[in-house]
C-alpha positions as CSV (number, residue, x, y, z in Angstrom):
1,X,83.6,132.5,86.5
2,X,84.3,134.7,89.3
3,X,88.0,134.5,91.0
4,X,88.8,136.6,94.0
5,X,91.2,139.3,92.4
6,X,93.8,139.0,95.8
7,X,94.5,136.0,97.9
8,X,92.0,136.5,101.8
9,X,94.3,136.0,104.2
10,X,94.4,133.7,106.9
11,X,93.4,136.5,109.7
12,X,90.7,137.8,107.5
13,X,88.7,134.6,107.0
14,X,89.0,133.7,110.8
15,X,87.7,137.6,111.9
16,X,84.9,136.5,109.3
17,X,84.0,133.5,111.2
18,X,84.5,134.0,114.7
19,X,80.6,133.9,115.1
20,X,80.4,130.4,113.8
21,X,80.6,128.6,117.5
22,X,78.4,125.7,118.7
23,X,76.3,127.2,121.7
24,X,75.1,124.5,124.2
25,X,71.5,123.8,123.7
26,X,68.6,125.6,125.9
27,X,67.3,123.1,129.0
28,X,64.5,124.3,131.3
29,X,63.1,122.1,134.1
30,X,59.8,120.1,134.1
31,X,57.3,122.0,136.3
32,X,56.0,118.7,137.1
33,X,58.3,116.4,137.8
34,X,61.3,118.2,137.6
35,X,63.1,116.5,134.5
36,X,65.6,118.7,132.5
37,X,63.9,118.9,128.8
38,X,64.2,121.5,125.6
39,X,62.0,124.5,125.7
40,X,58.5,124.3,124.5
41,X,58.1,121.0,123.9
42,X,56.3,118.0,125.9
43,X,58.3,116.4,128.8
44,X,58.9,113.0,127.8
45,X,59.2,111.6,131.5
46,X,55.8,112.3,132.5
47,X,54.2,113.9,129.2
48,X,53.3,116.9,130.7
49,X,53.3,120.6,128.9
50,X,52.0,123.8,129.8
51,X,50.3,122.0,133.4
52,X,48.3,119.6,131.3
53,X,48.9,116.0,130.6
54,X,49.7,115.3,126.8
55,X,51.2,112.2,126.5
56,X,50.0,108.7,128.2
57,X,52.7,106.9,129.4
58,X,52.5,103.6,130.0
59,X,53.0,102.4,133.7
60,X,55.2,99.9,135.3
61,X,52.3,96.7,135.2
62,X,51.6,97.1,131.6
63,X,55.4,97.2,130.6
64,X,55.5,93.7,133.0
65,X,52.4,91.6,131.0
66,X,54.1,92.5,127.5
């Protein structure tokens, strides 16, 4: 089995992961209706992508007969 033939010191394996960071996740606004949503993907306020409707939401009076 394979053993590191010197001990990595501490500054060396932090230099080795300083590009290990969490980066805040990518938001565009709706073009519809002006919700913040992920890129690509359809919005899920009023199920609109790319200027088309994609998604049926359900409106207000069907939500109150259920």
């Amino acid at each position: 089995m394979a053993v590191p033939f010197r001990k990595v010191s501490k500054t060396s394996g932090r230099m080795r992961r300083t590009h290990y960071k969490i980066e805040a996740a990518s938001v565009v606004k709706c073009k519809n209706c002006g919700a913040s949503i992920k890129p690509h993907r359809a919005c899920p306020e009023c199920g609109f992508y790319k200027g088309k409707n994609v998604l049926e939401k359900e409106s207000s009076e069907n939500k109150d007969t259920k």
